[in-house]
KEKE-629929 format. One record per residue (C-alpha): residue in three letters; x, y, z. Coordinates in nm, 2 decimals, padded with zeros to 4 digits. Layout:
   resn        X        Y        Z
    ALA        X        Y        Z
...
END
This chain:
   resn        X        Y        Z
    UNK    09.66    10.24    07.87
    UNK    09.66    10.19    08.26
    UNK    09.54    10.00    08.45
    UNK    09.44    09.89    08.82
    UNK    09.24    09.62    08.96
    UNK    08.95    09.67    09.27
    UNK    08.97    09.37    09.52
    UNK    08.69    09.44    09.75
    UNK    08.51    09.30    10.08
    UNK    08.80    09.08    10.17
    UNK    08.61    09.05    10.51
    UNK    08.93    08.79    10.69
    UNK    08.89    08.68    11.02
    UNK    09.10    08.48    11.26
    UNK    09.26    08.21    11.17
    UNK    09.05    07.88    11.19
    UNK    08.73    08.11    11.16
    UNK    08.47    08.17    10.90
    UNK    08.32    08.45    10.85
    UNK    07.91    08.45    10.91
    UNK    08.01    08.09    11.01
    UNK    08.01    07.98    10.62
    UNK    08.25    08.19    10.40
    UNK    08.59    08.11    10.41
    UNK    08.73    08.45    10.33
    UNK    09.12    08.37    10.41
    UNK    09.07    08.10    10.12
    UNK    08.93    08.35    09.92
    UNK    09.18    08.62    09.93
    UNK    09.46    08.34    09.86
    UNK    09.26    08.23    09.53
    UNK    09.24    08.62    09.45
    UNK    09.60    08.68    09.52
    UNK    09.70    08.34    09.32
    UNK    09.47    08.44    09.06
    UNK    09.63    08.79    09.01
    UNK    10.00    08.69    09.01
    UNK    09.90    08.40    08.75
    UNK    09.72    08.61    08.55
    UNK    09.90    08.95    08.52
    UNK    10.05    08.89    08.20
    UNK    09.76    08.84    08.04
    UNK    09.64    09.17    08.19
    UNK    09.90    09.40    08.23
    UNK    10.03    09.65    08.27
    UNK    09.86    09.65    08.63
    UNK    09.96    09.95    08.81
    UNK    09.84    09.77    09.17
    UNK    09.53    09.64    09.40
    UNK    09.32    09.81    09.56
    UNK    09.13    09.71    09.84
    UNK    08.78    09.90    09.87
    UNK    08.73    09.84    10.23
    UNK    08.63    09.57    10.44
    UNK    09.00    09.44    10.43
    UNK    08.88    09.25    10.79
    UNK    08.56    09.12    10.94
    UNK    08.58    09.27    11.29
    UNK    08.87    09.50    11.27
    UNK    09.12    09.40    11.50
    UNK    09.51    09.38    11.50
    UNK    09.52    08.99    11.45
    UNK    09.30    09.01    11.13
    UNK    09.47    09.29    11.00
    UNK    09.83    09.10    11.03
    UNK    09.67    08.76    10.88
    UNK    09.55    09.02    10.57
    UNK    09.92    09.16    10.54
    UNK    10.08    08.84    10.58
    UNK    09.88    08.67    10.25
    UNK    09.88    09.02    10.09
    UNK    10.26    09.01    10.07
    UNK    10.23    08.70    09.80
    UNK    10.09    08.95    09.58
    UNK    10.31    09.08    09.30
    UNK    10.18    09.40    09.28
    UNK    10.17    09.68    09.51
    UNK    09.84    09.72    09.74
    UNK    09.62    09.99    09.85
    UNK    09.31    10.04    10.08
    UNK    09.06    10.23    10.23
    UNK    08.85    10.08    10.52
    UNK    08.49    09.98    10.54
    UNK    08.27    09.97    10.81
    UNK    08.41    09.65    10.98
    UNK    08.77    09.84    10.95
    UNK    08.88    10.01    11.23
    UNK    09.15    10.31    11.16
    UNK    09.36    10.22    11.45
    UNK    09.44    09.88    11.42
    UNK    09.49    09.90    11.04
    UNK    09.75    10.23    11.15
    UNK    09.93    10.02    11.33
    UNK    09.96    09.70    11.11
    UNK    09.99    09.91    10.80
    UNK    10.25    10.18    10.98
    UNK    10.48    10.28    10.71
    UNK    10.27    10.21    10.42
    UNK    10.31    10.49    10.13
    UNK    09.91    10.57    10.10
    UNK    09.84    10.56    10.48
    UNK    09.80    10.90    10.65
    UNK    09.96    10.96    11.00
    UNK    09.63    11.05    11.13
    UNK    09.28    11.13    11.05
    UNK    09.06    11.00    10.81
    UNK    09.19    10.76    10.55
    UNK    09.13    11.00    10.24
    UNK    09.42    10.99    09.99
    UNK    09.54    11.05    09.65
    UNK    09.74    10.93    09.33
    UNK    09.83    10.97    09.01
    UNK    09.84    10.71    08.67
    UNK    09.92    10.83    08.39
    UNK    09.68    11.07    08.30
    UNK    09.44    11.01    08.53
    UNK    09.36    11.05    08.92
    UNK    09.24    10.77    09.18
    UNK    09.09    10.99    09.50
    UNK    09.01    10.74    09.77
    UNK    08.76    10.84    10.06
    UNK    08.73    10.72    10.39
    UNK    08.33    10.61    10.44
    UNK    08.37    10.50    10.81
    UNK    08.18    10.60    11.08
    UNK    08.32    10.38    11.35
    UNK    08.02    10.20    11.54
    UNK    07.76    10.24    11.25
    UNK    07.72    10.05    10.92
    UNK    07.62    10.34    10.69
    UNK    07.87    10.53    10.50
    UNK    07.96    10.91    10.58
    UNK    08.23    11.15    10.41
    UNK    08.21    11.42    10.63
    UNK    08.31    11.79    10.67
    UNK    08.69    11.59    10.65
    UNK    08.62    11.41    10.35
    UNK    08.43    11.64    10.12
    UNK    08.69    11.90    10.22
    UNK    08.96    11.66    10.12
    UNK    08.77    11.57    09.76
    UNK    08.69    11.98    09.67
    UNK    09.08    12.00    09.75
    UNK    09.18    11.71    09.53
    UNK    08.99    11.77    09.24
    UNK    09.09    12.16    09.27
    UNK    09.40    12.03    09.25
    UNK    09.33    11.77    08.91
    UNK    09.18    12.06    08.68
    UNK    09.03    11.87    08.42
    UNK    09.23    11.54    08.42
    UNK    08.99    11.21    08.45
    UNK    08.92    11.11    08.80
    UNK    08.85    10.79    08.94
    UNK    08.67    10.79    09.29
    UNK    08.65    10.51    09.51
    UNK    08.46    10.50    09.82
    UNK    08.36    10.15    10.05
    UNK    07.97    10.26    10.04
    UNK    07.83    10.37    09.69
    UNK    07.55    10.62    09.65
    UNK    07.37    10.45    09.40
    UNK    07.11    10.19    09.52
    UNK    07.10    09.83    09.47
    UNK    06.75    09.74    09.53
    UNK    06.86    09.54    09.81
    UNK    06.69    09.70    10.10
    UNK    06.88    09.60    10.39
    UNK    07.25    09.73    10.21
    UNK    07.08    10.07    10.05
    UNK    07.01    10.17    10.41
    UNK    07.36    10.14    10.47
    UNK    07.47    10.38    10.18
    UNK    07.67    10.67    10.19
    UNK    07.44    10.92    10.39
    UNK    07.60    11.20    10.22
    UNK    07.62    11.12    09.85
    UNK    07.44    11.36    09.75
    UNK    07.71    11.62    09.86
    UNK    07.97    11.37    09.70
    UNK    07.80    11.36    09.40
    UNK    07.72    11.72    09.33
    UNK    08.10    11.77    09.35
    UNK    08.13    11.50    09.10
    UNK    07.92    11.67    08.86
    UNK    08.07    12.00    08.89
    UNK    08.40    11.84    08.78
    UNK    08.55    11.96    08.45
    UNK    08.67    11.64    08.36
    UNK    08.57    11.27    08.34
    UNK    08.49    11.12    08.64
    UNK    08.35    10.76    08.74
    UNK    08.28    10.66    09.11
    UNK    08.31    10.32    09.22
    UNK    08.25    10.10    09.59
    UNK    08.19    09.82    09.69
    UNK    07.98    09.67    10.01
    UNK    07.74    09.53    09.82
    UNK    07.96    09.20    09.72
    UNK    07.81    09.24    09.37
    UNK    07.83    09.39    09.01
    UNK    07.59    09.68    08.97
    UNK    07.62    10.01    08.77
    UNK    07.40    10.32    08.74
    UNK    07.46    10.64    08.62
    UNK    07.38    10.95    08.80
    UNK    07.36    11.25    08.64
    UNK    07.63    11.22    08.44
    UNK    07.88    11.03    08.65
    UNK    07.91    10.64    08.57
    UNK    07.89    10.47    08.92
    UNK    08.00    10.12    08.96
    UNK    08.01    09.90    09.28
    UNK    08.22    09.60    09.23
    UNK    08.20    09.18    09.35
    UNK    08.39    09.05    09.65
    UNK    08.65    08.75    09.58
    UNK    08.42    08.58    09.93
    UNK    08.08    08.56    09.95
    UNK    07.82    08.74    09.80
    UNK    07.50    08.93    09.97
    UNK    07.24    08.77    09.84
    UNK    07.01    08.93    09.52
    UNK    06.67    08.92    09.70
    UNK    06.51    09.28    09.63
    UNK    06.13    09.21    09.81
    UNK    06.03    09.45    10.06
    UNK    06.17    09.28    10.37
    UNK    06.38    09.01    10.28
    UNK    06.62    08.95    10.52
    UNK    06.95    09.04    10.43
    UNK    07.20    08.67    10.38
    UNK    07.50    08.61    10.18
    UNK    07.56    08.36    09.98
    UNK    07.85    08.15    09.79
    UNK    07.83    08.27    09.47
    UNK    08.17    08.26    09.27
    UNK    08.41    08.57    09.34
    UNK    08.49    08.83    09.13
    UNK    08.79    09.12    09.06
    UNK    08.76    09.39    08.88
    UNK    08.98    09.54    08.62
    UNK    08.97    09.91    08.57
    UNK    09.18    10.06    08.27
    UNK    09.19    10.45    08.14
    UNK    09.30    10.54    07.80
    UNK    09.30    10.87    07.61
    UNK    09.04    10.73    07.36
    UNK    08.75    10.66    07.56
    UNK    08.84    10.71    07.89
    UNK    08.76    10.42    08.18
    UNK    08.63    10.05    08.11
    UNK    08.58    09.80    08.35
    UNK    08.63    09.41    08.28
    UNK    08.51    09.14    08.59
    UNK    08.79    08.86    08.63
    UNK    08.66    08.54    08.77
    UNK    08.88    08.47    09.13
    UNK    09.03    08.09    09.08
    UNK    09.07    07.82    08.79
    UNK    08.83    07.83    08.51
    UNK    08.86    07.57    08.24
    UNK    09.04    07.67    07.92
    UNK    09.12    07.89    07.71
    UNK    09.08    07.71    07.40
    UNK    09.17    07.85    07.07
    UNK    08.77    07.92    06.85
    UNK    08.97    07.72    06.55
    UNK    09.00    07.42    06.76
    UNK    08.72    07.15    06.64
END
């Protein structure tokens, strides 16, 4: 079995700040990171992190050096594709040199675990909040899974397709999913798709693809699904996710709790 785990909606701003004036994201990230290193020998073997987009709030060099400054306390290697509060250039040139980081373009990459496939897509559309592959990015998807055969693939995009009943996020969804998803379905193989944005746990399955959009170790956006609500976070309890692939039934997810819990206690205990 292999295994990686989804850290997602980071959201850090500058030092000092919060973000939305109420969630202390740089907090957050620390009691992800703390809770990963302590953690991974209960959950290994943990191939790495990745970071489903939103690594920063508003995208600029100084956020993106604060993120790489309390990512390098993590004891596993780290990944990431942006968000829509990312910004390619900045995160180029704090991230120059990193191993999954093309030179130029979008941020669409691949790798391989095992026997299995992570394809990360670039969502961003610089200046808008939905989510858009592209001519760039479905190009770069019909490649990789030409290139896969019929090998399980896990694709991970910042903005899911599938809708959350939250009005004011679905709007902001991948605009092209449907093109995504087609491709998905035509693949040979097993295939699961998972996001993030929404700063919550949801599934759906489409077709048949399993879709997942996973928690954020901050803030959440708040469950309100009445027409018009406005949209608002709030401080629920973060979350990572744990995604494993093995040649008996293929991808399970498991949600970690970010930070100390009480316990574990043996059941026998009385």
């Amino acid at each position: 079995m292999t295994s990686i785990i989804i850290l997602s909606d980071t959201h850090i701003v500058a030092e000092g700040a919060l973000a939305y004036g109420h969630s202390d994201t740089a907090a957050a990230l620390m009691s992800a990171i703390t809770t990963i290193n302590t953690r991974l020998p209960e959950l290994g073997p943990v191939e790495g992190v990745l970071v489903t987009g939103d690594l920063t709030d508003f995208g600029t060099e100084e956020e993106y050096r604060r993120f790489a400054t309390m990512m390098q306390r993590l004891a596993l290697p780290w990944w990431a594709i942006p968000g829509n509060h990312d910004r390619r250039g900045p995160m180029r040139s704090v991230f120059a040199g990193a191993d999954w980081l093309p030179a130029s373009g979008e941020v669409n990459w691949q790798r391989s675990f095992g026997d299995w496939e992570l394809i990360a897509l670039d969502t961003l559309r610089e200046g808008a909040h939905h989510g858009e592959l592209g001519d760039e990015g479905l190009a770069f998807l019909d490649a990789a899974l030409s290139r896969i055969g019929t090998r399980p693939a896990l694709v991970a995009t910042h903005h899911p397709w599938m809708a959350s009943g939250i009005a004011a996020m679905d709007a902001d969804n991948l605009h092209d999913g449907a093109a995504l998803m087609a491709r998905l379905e035509a693949h040979p193989g097993p295939v699961r798709m998972i996001s993030g944005h929404v700063h919550r746990t949801a599934f759906a399955q489409i077709g048949r693809v399993p879709c997942q959009i996973v928690p954020a170790p901050c803030h959440a956006v708040h469950l309100d699904r009445r027409p018009g609500a406005e949209n608002c976070l709030a401080l629920e309890p973060g979350a990572l996710t744990l995604i494993s692939h093995s040649s008996e039934q293929g991808f399970t997810s498991m949600q970690v709790p970010v930070g100390h819990v009480p316990g574990p206690w043996p059941f026998g205990e009385v």
